[in-house]
C-alpha positions as CSV (number, residue, x, y, z in Angstrom):
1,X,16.7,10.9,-34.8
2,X,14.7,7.7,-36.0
3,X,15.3,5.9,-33.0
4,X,13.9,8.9,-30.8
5,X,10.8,9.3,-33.3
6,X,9.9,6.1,-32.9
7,X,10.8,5.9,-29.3
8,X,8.2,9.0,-29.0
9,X,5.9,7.4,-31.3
10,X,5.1,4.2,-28.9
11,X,5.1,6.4,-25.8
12,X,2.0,8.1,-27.8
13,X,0.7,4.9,-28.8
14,X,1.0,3.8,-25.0
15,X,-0.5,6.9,-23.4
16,X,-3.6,6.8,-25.8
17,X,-3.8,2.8,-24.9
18,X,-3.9,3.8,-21.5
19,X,-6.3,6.4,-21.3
20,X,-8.8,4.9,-23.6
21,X,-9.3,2.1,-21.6
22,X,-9.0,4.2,-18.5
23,X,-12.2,5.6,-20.2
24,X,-13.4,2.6,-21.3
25,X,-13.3,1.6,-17.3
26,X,-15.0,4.7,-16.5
27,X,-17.9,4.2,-19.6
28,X,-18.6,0.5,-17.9
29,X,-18.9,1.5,-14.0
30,X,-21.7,4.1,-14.9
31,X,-23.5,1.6,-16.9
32,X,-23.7,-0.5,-14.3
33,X,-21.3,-3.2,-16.2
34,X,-19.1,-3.9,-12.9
35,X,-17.3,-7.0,-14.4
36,X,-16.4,-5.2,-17.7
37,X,-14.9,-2.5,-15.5
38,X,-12.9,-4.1,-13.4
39,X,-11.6,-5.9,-16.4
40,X,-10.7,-2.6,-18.0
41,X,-8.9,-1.7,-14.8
42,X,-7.2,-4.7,-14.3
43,X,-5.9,-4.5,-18.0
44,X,-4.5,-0.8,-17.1
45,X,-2.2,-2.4,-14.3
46,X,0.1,-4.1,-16.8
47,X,1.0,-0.6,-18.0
48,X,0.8,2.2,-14.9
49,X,-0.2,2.0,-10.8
50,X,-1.9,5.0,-9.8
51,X,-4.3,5.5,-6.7
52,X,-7.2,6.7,-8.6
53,X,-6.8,3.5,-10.9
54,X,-6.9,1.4,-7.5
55,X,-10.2,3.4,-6.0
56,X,-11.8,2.6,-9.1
57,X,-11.0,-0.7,-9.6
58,X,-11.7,-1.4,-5.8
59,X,-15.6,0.4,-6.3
60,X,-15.9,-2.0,-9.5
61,X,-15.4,-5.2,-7.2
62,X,-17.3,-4.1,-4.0
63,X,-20.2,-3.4,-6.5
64,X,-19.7,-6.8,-7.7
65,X,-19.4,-7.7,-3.8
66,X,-16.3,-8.8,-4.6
67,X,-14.9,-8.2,-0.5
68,X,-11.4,-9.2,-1.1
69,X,-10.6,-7.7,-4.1
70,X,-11.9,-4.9,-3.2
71,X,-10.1,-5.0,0.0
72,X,-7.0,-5.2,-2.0
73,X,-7.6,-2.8,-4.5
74,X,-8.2,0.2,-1.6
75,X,-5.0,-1.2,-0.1
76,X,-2.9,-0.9,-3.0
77,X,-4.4,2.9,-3.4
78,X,-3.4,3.5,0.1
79,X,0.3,2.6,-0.5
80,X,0.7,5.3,-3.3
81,X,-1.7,7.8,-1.1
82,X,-1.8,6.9,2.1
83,X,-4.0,10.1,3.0
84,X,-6.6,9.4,0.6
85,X,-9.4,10.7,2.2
86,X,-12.4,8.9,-0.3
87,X,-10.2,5.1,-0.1
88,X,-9.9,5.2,3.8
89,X,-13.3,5.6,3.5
90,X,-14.2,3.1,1.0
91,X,-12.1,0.4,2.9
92,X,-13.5,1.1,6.3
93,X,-16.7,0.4,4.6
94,X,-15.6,-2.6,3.1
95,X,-13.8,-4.2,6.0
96,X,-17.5,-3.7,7.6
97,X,-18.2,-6.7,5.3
98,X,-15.4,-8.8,6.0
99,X,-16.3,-11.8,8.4
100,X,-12.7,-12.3,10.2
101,X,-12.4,-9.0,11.0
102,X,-9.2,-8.9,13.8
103,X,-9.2,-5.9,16.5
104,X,-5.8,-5.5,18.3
105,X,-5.6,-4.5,21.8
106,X,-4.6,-0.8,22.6
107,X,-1.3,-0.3,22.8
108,X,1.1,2.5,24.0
109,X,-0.4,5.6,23.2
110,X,2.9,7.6,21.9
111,X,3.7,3.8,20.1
112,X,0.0,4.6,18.7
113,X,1.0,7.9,17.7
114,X,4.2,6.8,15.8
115,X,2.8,4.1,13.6
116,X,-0.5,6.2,12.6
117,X,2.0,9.4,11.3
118,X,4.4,6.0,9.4
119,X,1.2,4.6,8.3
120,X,0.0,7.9,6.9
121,X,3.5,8.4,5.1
122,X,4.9,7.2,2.4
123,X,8.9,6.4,1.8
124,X,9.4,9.7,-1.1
125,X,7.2,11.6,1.9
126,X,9.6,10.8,4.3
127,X,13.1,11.4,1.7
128,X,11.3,14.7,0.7
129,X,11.2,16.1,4.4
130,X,14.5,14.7,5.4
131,X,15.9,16.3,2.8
132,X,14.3,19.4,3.4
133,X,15.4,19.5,7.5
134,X,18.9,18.8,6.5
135,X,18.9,21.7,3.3
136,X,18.0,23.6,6.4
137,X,20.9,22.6,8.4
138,X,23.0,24.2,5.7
139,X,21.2,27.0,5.4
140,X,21.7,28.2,8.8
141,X,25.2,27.7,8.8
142,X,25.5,29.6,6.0
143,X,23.7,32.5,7.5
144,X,26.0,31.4,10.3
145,X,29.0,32.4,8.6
146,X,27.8,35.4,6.9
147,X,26.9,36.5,10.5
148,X,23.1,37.0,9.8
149,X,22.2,35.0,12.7
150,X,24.4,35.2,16.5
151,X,26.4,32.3,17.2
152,X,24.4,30.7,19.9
153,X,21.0,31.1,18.1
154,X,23.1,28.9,14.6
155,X,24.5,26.6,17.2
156,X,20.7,25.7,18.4
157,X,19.0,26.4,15.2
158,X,21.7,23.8,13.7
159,X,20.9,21.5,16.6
160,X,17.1,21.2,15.9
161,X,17.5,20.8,12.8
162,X,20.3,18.0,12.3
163,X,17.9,15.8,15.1
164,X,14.7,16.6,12.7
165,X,16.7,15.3,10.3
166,X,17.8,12.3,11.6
167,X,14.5,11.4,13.4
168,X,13.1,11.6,9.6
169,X,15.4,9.8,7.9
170,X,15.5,6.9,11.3
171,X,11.4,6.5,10.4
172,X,11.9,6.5,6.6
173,X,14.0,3.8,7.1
174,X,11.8,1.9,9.4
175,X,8.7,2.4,6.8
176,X,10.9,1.2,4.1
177,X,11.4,-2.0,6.0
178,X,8.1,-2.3,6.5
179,X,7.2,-2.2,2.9
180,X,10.0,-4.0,2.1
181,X,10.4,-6.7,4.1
182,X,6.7,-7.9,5.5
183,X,4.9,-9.5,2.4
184,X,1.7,-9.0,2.9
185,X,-1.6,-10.4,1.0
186,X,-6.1,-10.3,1.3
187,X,-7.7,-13.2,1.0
188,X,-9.8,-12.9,-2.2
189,X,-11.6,-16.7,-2.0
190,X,-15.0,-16.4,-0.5
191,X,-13.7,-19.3,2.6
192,X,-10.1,-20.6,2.4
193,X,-9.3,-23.9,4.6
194,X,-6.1,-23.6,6.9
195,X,-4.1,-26.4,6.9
196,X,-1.0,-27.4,9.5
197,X,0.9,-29.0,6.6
198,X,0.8,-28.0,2.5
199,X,-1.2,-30.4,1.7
200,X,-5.2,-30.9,1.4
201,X,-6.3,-33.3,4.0
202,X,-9.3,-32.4,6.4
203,X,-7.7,-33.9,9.2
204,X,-5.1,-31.2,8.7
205,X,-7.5,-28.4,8.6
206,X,-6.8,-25.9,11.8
207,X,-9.2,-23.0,11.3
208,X,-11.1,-21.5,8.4
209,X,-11.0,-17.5,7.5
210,X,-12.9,-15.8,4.5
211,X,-12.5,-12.8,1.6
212,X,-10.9,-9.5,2.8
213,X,-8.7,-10.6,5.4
214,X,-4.6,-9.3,5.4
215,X,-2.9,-11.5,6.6
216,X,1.3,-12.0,6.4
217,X,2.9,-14.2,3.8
218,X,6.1,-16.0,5.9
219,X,6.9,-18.9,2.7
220,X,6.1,-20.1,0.2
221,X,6.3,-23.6,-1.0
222,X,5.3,-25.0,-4.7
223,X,1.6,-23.7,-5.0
224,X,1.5,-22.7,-1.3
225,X,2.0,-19.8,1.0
226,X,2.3,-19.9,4.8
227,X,0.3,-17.3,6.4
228,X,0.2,-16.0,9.9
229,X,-2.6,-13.6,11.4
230,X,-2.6,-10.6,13.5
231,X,-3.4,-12.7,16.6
232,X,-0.7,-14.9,15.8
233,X,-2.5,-18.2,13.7
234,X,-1.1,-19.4,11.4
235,X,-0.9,-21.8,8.0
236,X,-1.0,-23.1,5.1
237,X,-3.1,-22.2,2.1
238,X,-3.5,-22.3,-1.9
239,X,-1.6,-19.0,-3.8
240,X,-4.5,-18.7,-5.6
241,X,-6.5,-17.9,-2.4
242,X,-4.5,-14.7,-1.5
243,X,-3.5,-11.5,-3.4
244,X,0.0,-10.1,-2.6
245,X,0.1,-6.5,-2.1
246,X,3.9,-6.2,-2.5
């Protein structure tokens, strides 16, 4: 009974942490006090991830014109609520700002249409709707059985159903893997040298990008990661350059 008092006690304690320097956050960004925001914020990450705690911390940077973490902070909102309306918008508006900006080609317009509805998604979305399509499946068997609905009309009904729920579960997988096994990161240093080699030597220096870019993380190597565009460059820089989003 101790243990579970005490147990209830710190979960208190841990709540009231957290919301008074959620407020605290809050009391800083409408005086105007960006830094001491964002520091509130960033505090609040050791203990819980939510979206609103990413759109607020992102607004504290951009006011700071902070690009990349700001970039990162809308990012990291998307990822628990992908169909944010209010972060989309604040990261379109940010990614106005950033200077490397890459535009990919169109593609195939039903390949378009697939990766916007995965994007929009996230993996419990997915779970929750496959589950749902396959309680349906037994659902119309049993209604099957008990003769509520003709045979034909189950057998199709069934049919639908089990490839809705396959389909589903085929795309949660394949967002899972995305999440999962593509490390991602945005530049948060104002203008970050490229090197061939992990090493700091200008002869070695291949391009140069700037805050706010994503780019992919492929290695990483003592205080280095290895980084490779959307058009396909690619590098080495310092890990203290980039901000994983994983």
């Amino acid at each position: 009974m101790r243990i579970l008092y005490f147990a209830l006690l710190i979960s208190n304690l841990v709540a009231a942490n957290v919301d008074s320097l959620f407020v605290r956050g809050n009391y800083y960004f409408d005086e105007e006090k960006y830094i001491q925001a964002a520091r509130s914020f960033e505090r609040l990450l050791n203990t819980v991830e939510h979206a609103d705690l990413y759109y607020n911390l992102g607004n504290a940077y951009y006011r700071m014109g902070e690009v990349g973490y700001a970039v990162w902070a809308y990012e990291k909102g998307l990822q628990f609520e992908p169909r944010n309306r209010d972060i989309k918008h604040n990261l379109e508006l940010t990614n106005t700002r950033v200077k490397d900006r890459i535009d990919m080609p169109d593609g195939f317009v039903l390949l378009d249409w697939y990766n916007a509805f995965k994007h929009y998604q996230t993996v419990n979305d997915l779970l929750l709707c496959g589950s749902i399509f396959l309680l349906l499946v037994g659902l119309v068997y049993a209604l099957g059985q008990f003769r509520f609905l003709g045979r034909r009309k189950t057998a199709r009904l069934q049919t639908i159903f089990v490839i809705l729920t396959i389909l589903i579960h085929g795309i949660c997988l394949d967002k899972y893997w995305d999440v999962t096994g593509k490390p991602e990161g945005i530049i948060v240093s104002s203008t970050v040298n490229v090197y061939s080699v992990p090493a700091v030597r200008d002869e070695m220096i291949v391009f140069k990008i700037h805050e706010g870019l994503k780019a992919e993380i492929t290695q990483s190597q003592d205080n280095w990661v290895e980084i490779i565009l959307l058009d396909g460059k690619k590098g080495w820089i310092p890990v203290n350059t980039i901000r994983p989003l994983s």
